[in-house]
N, C-alpha and C positions, 0 to 999 in steps of 0.2 A: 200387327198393324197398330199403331198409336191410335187414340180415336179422343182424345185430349184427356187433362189430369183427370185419374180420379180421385174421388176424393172418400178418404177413410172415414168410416161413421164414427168408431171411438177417436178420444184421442188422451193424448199424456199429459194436457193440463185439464186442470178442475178452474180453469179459469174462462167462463163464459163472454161473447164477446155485447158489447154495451146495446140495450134493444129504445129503439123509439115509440116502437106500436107492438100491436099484436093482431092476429088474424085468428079466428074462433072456425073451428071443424063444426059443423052443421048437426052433422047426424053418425050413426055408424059407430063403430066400438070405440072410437073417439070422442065421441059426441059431447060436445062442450069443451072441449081442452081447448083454451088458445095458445097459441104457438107465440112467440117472439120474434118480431123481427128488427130488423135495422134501416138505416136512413143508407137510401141510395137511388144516386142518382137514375131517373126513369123508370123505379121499381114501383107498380102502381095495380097493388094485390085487388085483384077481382072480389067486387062488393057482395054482403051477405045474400042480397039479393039475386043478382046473377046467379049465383054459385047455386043457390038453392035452386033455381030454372033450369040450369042447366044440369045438376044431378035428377032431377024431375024428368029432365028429357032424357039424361040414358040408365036411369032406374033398373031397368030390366039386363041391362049390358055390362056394367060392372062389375058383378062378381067375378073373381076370379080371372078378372083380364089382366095383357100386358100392358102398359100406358107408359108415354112419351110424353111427359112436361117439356115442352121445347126453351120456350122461354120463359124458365122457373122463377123467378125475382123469392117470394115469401115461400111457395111451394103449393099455395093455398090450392090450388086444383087436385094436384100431386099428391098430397096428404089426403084432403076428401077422397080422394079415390082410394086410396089406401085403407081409410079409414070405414070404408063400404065395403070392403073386402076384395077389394084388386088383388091379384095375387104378388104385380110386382109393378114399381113405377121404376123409370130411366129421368133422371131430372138434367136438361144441360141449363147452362148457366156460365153467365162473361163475366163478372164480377167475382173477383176471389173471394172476400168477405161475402158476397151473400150466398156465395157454396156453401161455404164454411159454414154461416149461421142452418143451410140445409141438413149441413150432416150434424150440429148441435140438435136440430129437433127431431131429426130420427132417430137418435140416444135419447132424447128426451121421451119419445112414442116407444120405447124398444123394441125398431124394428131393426130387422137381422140386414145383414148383407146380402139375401136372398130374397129380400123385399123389396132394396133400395139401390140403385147405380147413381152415385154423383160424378158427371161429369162435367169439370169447368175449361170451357172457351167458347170461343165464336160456334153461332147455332150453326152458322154453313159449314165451317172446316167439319166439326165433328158429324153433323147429316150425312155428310159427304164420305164419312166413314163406318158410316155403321150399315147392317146389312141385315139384323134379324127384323123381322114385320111385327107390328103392334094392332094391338084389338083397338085401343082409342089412341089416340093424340091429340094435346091439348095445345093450341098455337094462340098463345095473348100475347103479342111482341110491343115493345116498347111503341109509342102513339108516334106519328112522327117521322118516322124512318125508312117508309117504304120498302119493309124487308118482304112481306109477305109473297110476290112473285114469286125472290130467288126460294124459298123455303119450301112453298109449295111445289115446282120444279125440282127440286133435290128428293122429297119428301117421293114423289113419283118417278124419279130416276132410277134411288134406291129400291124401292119396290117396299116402303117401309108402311104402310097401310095394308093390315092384312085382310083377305077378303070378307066382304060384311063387316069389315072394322069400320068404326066410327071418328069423325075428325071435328072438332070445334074450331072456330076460330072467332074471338073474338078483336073488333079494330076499332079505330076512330070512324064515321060514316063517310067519312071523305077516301076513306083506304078501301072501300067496299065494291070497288072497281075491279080485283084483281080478277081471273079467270082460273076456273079449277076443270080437271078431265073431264069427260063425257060421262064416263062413267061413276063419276062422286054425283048421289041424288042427294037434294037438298030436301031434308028432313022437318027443319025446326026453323026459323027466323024472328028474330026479334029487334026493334031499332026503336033508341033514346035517341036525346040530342046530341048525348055523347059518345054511345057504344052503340055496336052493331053486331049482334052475335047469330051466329047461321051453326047447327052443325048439317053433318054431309056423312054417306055412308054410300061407302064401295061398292059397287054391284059388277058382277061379271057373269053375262050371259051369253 
């Protein structure tokens, strides 16, 4: 079953693609490396600060888990997570170039293909295809766009939240309307003027 491109971590040129910014890994066997990224449209990498809050809130949960970057833009979640010892992250991503620049900084981090799945298209076609269940998933979708219903719906159709797995989401406050299962407890919350970040954890009893 197709489940959209993936994308090879090596590749055949030694020719990197042009970076605007960079985003710096926090803690963890990476700690200090910043990564490279590129100018694209709606890519809008979660601030040092967050990130450190939100590895602060699942501290105890990541090692060794599987994790779902849904909407990868830099990787920044996706990499910290890795870089705290997740065992493997799944990154999707709609922009060709910023896969591409994904699978440049996994060769950069030298992690294996047993670490890292890049997959580039739309979040829903490919949700919509995949079928194995994740310990965390990380949902920061472009601000704007009202994707976060259909995602969550897919995300619980597939049955891709595995039990006591943990789900981030961060949005704009204006997006913090959507509604999650019965069964996601809300754990954690936080709210700027600008961001709104909640995670949630599966419970089945």
């Amino acid at each position: 079953m197709k489940r959209g491109v993936k994308q090879s971590i090596k590749h055949k040129s030694n020719k990197y693609l042009k970076t605007t910014g960079s985003v710096r890994i926090i803690s963890g066997q990476f700690r200090g490396r910043k990564l490279p990224v590129i100018d694209v449209a709606g890519l809008r990498p979660t601030t040092d600060r967050n990130k450190e809050m939100l590895f602060n809130w699942l501290m105890q949960y990541v090692t060794d888990a599987r994790c779902l970057d849904v909407f990868s833009g830099s990787g920044g979640l996706g990499f910290e997570a890795l870089s705290r010892y997740a065992q493997h992250c799944t990154f999707i991503e709609l922009d060709q170039v910023a896969a591409r620049k994904l699978s440049e900084n996994a060769e950069l981090l030298s992690l294996s293909s047993e670490q890292v799945d890049i997959l580039k298209g739309n979040a829903l076609n490919v949700l919509g295809q995949l079928t194995q269940a994740y310990d965390v998933i990380f949902l920061d979708p472009p601000f704007n766009q009202t994707l976060l219903p259909n995602v969550i719906e897919l995300i619980v159709r597939q049955d891709l939240l595995s039990m006591e797995g943990l789900i981030y989401i961060e949005c704009e406050p204006a997006a913090g309307l959507y509604t999650v299962p019965s069964n996601w407890q809300l754990l954690k919350e936080k709210q700027s003027s600008q961001v709104l970040s909640r995670l949630y954890q599966r419970e089945d009893y």
